[in-house]
C-alpha positions, 0 to 999 in steps of 0.5 A: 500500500503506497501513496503519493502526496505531491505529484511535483516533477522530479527535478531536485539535484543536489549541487554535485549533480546527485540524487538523494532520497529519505526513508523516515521509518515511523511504523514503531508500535512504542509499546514502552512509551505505555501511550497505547498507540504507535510511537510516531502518533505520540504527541510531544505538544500540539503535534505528533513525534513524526511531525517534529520529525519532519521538521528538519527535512528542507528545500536546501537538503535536496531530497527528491523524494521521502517515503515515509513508512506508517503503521498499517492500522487504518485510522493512525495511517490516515493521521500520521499521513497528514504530516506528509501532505503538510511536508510536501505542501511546506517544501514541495518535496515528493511524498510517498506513504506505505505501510511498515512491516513486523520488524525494523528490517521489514519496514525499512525494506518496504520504505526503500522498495517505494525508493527504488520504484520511485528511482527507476521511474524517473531514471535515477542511475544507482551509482548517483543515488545515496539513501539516507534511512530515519528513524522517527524517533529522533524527532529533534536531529537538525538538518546539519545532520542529514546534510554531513550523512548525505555529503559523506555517501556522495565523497564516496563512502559506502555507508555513513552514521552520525555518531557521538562520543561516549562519555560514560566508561563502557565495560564488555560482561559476561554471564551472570555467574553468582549473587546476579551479578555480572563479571566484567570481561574487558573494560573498552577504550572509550576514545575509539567508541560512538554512540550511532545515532540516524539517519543513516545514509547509503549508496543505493548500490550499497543498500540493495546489497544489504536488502539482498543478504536480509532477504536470505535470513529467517526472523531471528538472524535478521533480528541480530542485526540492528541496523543497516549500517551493521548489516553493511559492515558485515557484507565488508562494506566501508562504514564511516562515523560524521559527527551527531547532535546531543538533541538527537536522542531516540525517543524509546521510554517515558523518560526519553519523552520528558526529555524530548519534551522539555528540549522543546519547552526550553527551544522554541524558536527556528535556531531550535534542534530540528526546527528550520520552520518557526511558523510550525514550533507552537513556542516560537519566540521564547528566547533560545537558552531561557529553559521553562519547566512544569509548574505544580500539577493540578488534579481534577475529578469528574463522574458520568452516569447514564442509564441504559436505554429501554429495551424498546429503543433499541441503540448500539452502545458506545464505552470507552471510545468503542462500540460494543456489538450486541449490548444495548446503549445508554440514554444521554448525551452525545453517545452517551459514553460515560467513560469519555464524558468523565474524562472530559470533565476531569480535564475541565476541573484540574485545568478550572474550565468549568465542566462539560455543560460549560463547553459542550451545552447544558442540556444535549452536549453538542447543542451549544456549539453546531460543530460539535453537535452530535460528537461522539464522546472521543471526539469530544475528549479530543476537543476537552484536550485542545482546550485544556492545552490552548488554556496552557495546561499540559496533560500528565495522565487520565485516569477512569474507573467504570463501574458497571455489570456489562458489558465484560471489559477486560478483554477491550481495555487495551483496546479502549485505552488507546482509544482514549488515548488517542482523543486526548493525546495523553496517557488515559487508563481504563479500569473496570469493576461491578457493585457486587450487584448493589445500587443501579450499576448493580441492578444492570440499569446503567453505568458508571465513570469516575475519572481523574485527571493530572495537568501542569503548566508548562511556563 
């Protein structure tokens, strides 16, 4: 599956009379992120991972064409592709879209499939092709970084990494052999090790013959390889090191996260890490080298009922942010999804917003405001997160608690965390329990949420 998003004629050459193209492989599923949703989709701020990281790519780096590589679900594939028709709009660089693999190694291949297609359609001879290969992740990489990769595969270089010095002393260990503790085997010479960062870049000849011996492997001695440029090395191909950034790290775990984001916050203009467009930083002005922090967080609650409607209505149920086949729907406003309304409006009360009434209407959410008449309640989370944020609130985490009799939850809750999570563009847990048959809940006769909700300032 593959799209194009700009149809502009291929005319870009570099200076050298080269052609250069990127693949920004952004079809992680970020799994140790914990957000419930692909690691490219994750906000940092107002935008996702992918748009930041397409930030760096410019009219000046030459590229006549970058392929981005998505995660298959329908839903985030569309989303994440909105930032590729911004990129080919902001730059006119060709853009191409097509879905990832099962590993790193299957979605780098299907990005530089899309390369080769692209290249053979409009006549680039290999030999004149490098291929520079991103990862995402590294939201922050500046464009001097894409700039020292390419100008080393068109010096002649085979294959070529940004890397940093290592700082930290870097001890070889052995099996664990008593009391869980590791034996060093050699302590090694920290001036002659980097820590390789991306993208990396390729002469297509080079990669084709990388994407050859990865198609001879099985899953598992592919997987030994973790990256590219290690394959390349094993084939005998010439690796050389350019110099990284600091601000490339890889976004992996929440801390890498905070890091991420609190770089952001402390660089908010175009001379900032990976932002050559200032229009596009939502900080833009702050001035370079002023760090700001959260301020004290601040908890809100809010609680949902609604009651299920009778069995003479029949209407389809919605909680949580999914439907539910075959469990009869509630009675109330918009869709009636308790669990999205208390997360709504345990953001309106930790940010001070009033509640739900105040913003969506008192009496049939939506009515107050025709854009949003009708809304489903994840759509109405998504608007409660805009607000919260255009209020200059940041989201921690939501946290909701259903009490009910049906439907059965916990084989849906992954499924409706990330839901959730996605509307309000910050972590949101679901949990689920009964009354021990007391009350209405008990009673079968409707549902319940309560939510909590955490945010901070962010100046």
């Amino acid at each position: 599956m593959s799209a194009e998003l700009s149809e502009r004629p291929d005319d870009a050459l570099t200076e050298s009379g080269r052609r250069r193209a990127l693949v920004v492989v952004a079809a992680g599923s970020g799994t140790r992120l914990g957000h419930g949703m692909a690691k490219a989709a994750v906000p940092l701020d107002e935008r996702t991972v992918l748009a930041h990281a397409l930030d760096a790519v410019t009219e000046e780096l030459g590229f006549g064409v970058v392929v981005l590589v998505l995660p298959a679900g329908p839903e985030v594939f569309e989303h994440l592709s909105a930032a590729g028709s911004l990129l080919a709009n902001r730059t006119g660089i060709e853009v191409v879209v097509t879905v990832g693999g099962g590993t790193r190694a299957a979605s780098v291949d299907a990005g530089v499939r899309a390369v080769e297609e692209h290249a053979s359609a409009q006549g680039w001879a290999p030999e004149q092709t490098a291929v520079l290969i991103h990862d995402a992740a590294r939201a922050l990489t500046p464009p001097e970084v894409y700039q020292r990769v390419a100008a080393a595969v068109e010096a002649g270089a085979p294959a070529a990494v940004p890397g940093l010095a290592v700082a930290d002393t870097i001890k070889q260990v052995g099996p664990s052999e008593q009391l869980g503790a590791e034996p060093v085997r050699s302590t090694l010479a920290r001036s002659e090790l980097r820590a390789v960062q991306t993208p990396q870049g390729f002469a297509m000849p080079t990669l084709q013959a990388v994407r050859a011996h990865f198609a001879g492997l099985d899953e598992t001695a592919a997987e030994a390889f973790t990256d590219e440029a290690m394959a390349a090395e094993h084939l005998g191909h010439l690796v050389v090191v350019v110099p990284g950034h600091q601000h490339a790290l890889k976004i992996t775990t929440p801390t890498d996260l905070v890091t991420v984001r609190g770089l952001l916050r402390a660089y908010g203009t175009a001379d900032a890490p990976g932002a050559k467009a200032a229009a596009m930083r939502p900080n833009a002005g702050r001035d370079i080298g002023a760090p700001t922090g959260p301020g004290l967080p601040r908890v809100g609650i809010g609680h949902d009922i609604h009651a299920f409607a009778p069995e003479t209505e029949p209407c389809r149920l919605r909680l949580g942010g999914l439907d539910w086949p075959g469990e009869q729907g509630l009675a109330g406003h918009s869709d009636g999804d308790a669990a999205a309304h208390a997360a709504c409006a345990a953001l309106f009360s930790a940010a001070g917003l009033g509640d739900l009434g105040t913003h969506f209407g008192a009496d049939t959410i939506g009515t107050a405001r025709q854009e949003i008449a009708g809304a489903s309640g994840a759509r109405l989370l998504e608007e409660a997160g805009r607000t919260v944020r255009e209020a200059g609130f940041e989201i921690g985490n939501v946290a909701v608690q259903i009490v009910a009799s049906r439907p059965k939850f916990a084989p849906r809750r992954e499924e409706s965390e990330a839901a959730l999570t996605r509307a309000a563009g910050a972590p949101v847990s679901v949990s689920a329990t009964t009354s021990d048959g007391l009350g209405f809940t008990g009673r079968g006769e409707g549902i319940m949420a309560t939510a909590t909700a955490l945010v901070y300032t962010i100046s």
